[in-house]
VOKE-633554 format. One record per residue: x, y, z of N, C-alpha, C in turn; residue in one letter; residue number from 1. Coordinates in Angstrom, 2 decimals, padded with zeros to 5 digits. Layout:
N
[[X Y Z] [X Y Z] [X Y Z] 'a' NUM]
...
! end
This chain:
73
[[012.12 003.83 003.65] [011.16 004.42 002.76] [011.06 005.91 003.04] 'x' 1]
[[010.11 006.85 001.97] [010.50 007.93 001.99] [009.26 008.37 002.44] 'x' 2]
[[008.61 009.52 003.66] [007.56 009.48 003.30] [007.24 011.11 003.78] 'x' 3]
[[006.22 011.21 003.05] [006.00 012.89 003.15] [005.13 013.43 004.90] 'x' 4]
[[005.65 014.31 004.97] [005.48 014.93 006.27] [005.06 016.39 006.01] 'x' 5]
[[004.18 016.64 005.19] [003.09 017.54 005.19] [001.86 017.78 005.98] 'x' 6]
[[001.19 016.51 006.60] [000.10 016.99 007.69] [001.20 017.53 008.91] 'x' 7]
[[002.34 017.33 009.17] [002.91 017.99 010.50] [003.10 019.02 010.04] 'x' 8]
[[003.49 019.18 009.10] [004.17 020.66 008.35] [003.07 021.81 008.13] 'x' 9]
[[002.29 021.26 008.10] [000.67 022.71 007.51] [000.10 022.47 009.30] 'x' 10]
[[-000.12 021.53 010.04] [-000.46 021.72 011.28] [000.63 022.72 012.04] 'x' 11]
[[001.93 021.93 012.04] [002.80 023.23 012.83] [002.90 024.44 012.53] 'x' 12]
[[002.16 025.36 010.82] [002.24 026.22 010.28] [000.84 026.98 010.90] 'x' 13]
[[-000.45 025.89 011.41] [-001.27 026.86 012.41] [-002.42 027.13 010.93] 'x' 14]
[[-002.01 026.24 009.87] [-003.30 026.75 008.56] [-003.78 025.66 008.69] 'x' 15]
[[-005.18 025.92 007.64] [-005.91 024.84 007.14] [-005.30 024.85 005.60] 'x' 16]
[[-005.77 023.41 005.76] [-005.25 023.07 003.75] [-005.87 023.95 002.82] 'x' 17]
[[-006.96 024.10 003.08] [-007.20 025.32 002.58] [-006.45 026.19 001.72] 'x' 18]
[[-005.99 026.78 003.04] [-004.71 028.18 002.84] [-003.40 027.37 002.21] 'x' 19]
[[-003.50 026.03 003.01] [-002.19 025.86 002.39] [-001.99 025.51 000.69] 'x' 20]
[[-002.94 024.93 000.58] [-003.21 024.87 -001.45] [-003.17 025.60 -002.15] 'x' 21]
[[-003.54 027.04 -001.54] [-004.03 028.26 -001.97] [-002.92 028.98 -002.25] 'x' 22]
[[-002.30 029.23 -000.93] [-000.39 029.73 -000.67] [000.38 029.10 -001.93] 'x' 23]
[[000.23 027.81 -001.81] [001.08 027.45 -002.83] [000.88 027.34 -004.00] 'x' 24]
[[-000.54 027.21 -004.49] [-000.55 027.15 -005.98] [-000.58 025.61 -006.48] 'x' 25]
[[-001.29 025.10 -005.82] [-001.48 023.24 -005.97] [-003.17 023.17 -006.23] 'x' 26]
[[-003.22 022.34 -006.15] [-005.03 021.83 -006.66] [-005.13 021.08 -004.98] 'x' 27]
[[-006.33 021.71 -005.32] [-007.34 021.00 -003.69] [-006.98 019.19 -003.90] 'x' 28]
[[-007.24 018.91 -004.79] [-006.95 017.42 -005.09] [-005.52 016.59 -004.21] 'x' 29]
[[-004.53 017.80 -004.72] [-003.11 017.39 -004.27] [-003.04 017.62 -003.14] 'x' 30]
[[-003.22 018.79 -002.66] [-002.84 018.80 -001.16] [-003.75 018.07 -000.19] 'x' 31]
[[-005.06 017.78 -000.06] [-005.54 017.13 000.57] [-004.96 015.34 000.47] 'x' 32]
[[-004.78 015.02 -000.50] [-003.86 013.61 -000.95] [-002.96 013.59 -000.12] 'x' 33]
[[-001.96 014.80 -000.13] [-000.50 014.88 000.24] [-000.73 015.28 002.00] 'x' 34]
[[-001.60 015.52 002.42] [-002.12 015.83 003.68] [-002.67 014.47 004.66] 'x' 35]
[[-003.40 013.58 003.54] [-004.30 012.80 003.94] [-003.19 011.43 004.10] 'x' 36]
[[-002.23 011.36 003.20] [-001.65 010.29 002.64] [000.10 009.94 002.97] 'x' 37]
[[000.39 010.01 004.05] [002.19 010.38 004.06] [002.96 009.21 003.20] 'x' 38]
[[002.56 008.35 002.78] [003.17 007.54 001.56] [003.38 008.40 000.06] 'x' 39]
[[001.86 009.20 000.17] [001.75 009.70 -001.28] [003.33 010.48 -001.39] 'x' 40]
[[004.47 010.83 -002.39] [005.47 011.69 -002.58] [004.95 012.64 -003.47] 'x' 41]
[[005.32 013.90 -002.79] [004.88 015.55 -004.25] [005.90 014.74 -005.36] 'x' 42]
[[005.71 015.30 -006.56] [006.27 015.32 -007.73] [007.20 016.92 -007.61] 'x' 43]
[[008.29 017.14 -008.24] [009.17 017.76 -008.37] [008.46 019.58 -008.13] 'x' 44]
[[007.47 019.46 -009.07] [006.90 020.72 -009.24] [005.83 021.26 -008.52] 'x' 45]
[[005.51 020.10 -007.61] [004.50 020.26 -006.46] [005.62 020.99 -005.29] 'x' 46]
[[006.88 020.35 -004.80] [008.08 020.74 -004.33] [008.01 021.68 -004.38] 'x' 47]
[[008.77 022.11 -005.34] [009.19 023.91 -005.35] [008.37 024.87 -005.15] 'x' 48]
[[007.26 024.71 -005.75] [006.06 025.50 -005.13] [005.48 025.47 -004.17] 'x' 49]
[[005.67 023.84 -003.20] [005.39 024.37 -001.92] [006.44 024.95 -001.04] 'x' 50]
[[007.93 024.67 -001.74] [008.74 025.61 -000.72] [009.28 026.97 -000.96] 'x' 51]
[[008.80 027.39 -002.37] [008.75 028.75 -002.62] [007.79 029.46 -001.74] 'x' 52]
[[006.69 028.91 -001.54] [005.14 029.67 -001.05] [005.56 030.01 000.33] 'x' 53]
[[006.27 028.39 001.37] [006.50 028.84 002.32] [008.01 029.15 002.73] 'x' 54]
[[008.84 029.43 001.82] [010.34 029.58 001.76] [010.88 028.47 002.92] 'x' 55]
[[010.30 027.21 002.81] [010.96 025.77 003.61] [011.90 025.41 002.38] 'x' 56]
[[012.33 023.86 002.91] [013.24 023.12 002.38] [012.44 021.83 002.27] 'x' 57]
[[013.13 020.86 001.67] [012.54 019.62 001.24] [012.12 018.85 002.36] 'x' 58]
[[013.71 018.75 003.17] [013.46 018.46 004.55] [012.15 018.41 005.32] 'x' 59]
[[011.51 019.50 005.65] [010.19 020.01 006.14] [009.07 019.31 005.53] 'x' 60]
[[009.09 018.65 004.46] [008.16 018.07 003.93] [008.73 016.51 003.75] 'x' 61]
[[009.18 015.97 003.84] [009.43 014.69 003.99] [010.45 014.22 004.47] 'x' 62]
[[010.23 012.71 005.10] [011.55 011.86 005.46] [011.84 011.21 004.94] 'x' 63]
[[013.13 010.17 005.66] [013.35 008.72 005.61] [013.15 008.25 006.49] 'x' 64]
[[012.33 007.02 006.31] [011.96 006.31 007.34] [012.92 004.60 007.38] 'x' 65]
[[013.89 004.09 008.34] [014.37 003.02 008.14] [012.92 001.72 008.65] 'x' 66]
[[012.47 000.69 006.93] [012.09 -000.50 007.51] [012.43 -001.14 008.22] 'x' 67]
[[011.93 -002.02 009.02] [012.33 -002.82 009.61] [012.23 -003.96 008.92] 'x' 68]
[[013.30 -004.56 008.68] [013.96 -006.22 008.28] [012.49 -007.22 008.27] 'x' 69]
[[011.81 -007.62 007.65] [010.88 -008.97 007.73] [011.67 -010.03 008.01] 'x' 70]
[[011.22 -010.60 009.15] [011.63 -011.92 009.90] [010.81 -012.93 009.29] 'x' 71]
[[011.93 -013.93 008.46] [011.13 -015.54 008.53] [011.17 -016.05 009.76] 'x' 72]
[[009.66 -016.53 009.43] [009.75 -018.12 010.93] [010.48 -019.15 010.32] 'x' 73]
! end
């Protein structure tokens, strides 16, 4: 699964969401979601604007995470 890695990304950046919504040009709504939520995924145009604002890559904002297999008893 894919999951977003934005609370590490605005913590290792040393801001509050705040700044970071602000920097980028998102709604308080989204970034606190995308902060609060590492399942939630940005939409395309949430993306570019957050890696224009902080000239990152996609990378920096999300992974892959491998599931682990569900075992029947």
């Amino acid at each position: 699964m894919v999951i977003n890695t934005i609370k590490q990304f605005v913590d290792s950046l040393g801001i509050t969401r705040y700044q970071f919504y602000k920097r980028a040009g998102i709604s308080k709504t989204t970034a606190y979601a995308l902060y609060e939520n590492h399942e939630r995924i940005p939409d395309t145009e949430t993306i570019e604007r957050i890696c224009a604002a902080f000239d990152c890559q996609i990378g920096d904002l999300m992974k892959y995470v491998r599931e682990q297999p569900r075992q029947c008893h």
